[in-house]
C-alpha positions as CSV (number, residue, x, y, z in Angstrom):
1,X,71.3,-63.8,-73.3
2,X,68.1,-65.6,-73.4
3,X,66.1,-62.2,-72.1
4,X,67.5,-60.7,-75.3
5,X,66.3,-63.0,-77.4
6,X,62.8,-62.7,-76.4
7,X,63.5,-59.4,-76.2
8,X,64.6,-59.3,-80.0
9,X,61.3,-62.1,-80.6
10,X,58.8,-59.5,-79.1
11,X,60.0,-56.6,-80.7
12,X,59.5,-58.5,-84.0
13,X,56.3,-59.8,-83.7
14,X,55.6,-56.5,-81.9
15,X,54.2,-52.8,-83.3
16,X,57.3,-50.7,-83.6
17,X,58.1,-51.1,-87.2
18,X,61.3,-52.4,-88.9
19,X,63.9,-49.5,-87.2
20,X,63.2,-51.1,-83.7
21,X,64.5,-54.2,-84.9
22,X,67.4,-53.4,-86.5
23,X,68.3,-51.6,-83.0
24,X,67.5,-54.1,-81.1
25,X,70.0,-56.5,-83.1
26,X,72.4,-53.9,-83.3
27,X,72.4,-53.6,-79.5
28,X,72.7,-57.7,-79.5
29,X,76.2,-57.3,-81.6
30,X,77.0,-54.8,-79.6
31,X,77.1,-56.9,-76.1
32,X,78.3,-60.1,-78.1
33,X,81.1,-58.2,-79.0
34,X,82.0,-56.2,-75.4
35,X,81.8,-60.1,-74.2
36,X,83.9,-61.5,-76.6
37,X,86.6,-58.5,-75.9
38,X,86.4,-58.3,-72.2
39,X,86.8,-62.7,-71.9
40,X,90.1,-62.4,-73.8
41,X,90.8,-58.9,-71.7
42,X,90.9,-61.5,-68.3
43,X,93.9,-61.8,-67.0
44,X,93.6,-65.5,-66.8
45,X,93.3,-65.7,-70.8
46,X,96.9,-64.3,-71.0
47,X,99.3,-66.8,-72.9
48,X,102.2,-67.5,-71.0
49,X,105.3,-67.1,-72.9
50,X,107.0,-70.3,-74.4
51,X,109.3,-72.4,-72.3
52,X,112.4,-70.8,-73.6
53,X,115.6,-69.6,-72.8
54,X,118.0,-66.9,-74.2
55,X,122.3,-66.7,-72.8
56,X,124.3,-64.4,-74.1
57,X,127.6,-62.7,-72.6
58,X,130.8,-64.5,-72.3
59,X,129.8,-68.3,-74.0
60,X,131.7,-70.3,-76.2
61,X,128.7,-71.7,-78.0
62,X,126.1,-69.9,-80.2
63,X,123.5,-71.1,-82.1
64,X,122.1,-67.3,-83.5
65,X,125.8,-66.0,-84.0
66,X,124.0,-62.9,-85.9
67,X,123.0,-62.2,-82.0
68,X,125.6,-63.8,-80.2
69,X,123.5,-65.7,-78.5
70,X,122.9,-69.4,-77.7
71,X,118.9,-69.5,-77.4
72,X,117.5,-72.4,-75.9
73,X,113.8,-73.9,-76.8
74,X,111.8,-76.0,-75.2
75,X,112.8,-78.8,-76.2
76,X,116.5,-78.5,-75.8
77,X,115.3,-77.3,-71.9
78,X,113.5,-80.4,-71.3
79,X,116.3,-82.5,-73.1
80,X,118.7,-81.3,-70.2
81,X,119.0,-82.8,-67.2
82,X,116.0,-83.0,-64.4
83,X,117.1,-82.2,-61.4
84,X,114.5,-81.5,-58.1
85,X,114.4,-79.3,-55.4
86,X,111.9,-79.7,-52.4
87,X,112.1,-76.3,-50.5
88,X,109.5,-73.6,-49.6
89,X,110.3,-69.8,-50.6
90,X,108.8,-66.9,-49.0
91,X,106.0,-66.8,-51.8
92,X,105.5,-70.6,-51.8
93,X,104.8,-73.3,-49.6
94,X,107.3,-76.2,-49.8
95,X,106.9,-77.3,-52.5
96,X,109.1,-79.8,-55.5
97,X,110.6,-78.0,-58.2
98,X,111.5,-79.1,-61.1
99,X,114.2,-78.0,-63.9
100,X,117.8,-78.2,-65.4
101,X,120.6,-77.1,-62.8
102,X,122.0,-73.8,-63.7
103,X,125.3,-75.3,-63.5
104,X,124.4,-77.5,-66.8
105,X,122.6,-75.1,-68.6
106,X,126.0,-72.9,-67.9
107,X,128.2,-75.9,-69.0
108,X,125.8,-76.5,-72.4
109,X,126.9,-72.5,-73.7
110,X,130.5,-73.0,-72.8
111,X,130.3,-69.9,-70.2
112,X,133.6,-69.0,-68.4
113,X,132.0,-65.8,-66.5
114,X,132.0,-65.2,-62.3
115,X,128.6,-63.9,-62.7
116,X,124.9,-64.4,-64.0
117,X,122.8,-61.5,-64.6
118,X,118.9,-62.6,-64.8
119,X,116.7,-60.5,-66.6
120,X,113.0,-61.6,-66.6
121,X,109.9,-60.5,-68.3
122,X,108.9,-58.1,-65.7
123,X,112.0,-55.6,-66.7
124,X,113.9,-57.3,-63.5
125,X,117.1,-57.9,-63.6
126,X,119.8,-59.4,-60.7
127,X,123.1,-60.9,-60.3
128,X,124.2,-64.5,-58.9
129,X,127.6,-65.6,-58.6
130,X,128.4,-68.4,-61.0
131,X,129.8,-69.9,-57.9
132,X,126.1,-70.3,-56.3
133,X,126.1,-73.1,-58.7
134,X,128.1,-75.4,-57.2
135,X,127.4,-74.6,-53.7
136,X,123.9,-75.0,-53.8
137,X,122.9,-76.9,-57.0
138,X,120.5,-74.1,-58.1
139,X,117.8,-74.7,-60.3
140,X,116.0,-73.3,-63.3
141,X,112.9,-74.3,-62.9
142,X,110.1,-75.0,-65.1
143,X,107.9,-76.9,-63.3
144,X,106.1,-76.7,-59.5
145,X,104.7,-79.8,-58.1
146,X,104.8,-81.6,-61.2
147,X,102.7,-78.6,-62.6
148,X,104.6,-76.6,-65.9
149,X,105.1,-73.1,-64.2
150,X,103.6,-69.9,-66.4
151,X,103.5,-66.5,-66.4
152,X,101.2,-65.8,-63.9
153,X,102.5,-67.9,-61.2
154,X,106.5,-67.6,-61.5
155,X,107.2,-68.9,-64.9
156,X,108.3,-69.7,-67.1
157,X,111.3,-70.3,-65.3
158,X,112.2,-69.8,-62.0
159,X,115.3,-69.6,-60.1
160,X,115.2,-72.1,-57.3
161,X,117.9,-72.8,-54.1
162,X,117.2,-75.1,-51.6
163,X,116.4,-72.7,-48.9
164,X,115.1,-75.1,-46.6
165,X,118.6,-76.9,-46.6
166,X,120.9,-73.3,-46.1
167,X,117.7,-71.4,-43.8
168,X,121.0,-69.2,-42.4
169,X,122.2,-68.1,-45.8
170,X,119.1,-67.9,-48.3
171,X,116.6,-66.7,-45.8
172,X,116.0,-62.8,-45.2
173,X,116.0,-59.9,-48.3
174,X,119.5,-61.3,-49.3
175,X,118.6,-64.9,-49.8
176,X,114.8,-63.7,-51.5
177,X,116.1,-61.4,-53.7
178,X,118.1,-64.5,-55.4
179,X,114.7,-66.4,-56.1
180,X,114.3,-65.0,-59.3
181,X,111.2,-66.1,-61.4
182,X,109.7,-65.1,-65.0
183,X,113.6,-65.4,-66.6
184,X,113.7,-65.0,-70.3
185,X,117.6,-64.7,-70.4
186,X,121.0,-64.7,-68.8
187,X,124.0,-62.8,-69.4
188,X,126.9,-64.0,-68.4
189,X,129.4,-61.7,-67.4
């Protein structure tokens, strides 16, 4: 940037005339504004979605009955309560997670399903039992090491089981594929 501006100084103190000038500054906008686009164009300057949470499906308890749905925010995620996991995955190390248990978020909507369908911002979409719940105390977390989880690294909410504890049953392509991570909503079927 500062080679341009002398660049821009010379060619107005310079012989060249007025046109050189105004192309010269016009080039100047011109790489301003490709800087300015390709910094929010980084993947790193993606927003993470909000910490939020939508369940539809068979619930009792709705709060957008135009939808049928009972849509959580975050505050009514963090008002739930914490629970923690300490357990590695095959894309982590172990690590503490942090986040309501399924069971309660489950409990809060009035659900009376066998089964949770997770769809995620990715266009994934997979099936726990409801019964996973209670075996394991799963998780939905939000946080990873005390760190809020986004977009880019699992979040905003992430399914977690302690795999350490159950290394027989949630280790392996079965146990992985239940570690389900960018979750926007559950259907409860």
């Amino acid at each position: 940037m500062a080679n341009l501006i002398a660049t821009l100084r010379n060619a107005a103190s310079g012989t060249g005339g007025p046109w050189r000038m105004r192309w010269l500054t016009g080039l100047a906008a011109l790489i301003v504004g490709l800087s300015v686009c390709c910094a929010h164009a980084q993947p790193g300057a993606r927003q993470s979605p909000a910490l939020a949470l939508d369940v539809q499906g068979k619930i009792a308890n709705t709060n957008d009955a135009a939808h049928r749905t009972y849509h959580f925010n975050e505050a009514q995620l963090l008002a739930l309560p914490v629970h923690t996991i300490t357990t590695s995955t095959t894309w982590t190390p172990r690590s503490t997670f942090t986040g309501p248990r399924l069971a309660d978020i489950l409990k809060a909507v009035g659900a009376h399903g066998t089964q949770i369908e997770l769809h995620t911002f990715d266009d994934y979409t997979y099936t726990v039992p409801v019964s996973d719940c209670e075996r394991y105390g799963v998780i939905v977390a939000y946080s990873m090491n005390g760190q809020r989880l986004k977009l880019s690294d699992f979040g905003p909410l992430f399914l977690i089981y302690p795999r350490d504890a159950f290394p027989d049953e949630l280790t392996g392509a079965v146990g992985d594929s239940k570690f389900v991570w960018q979750i926007k909503a559950l259907i409860v079927k």
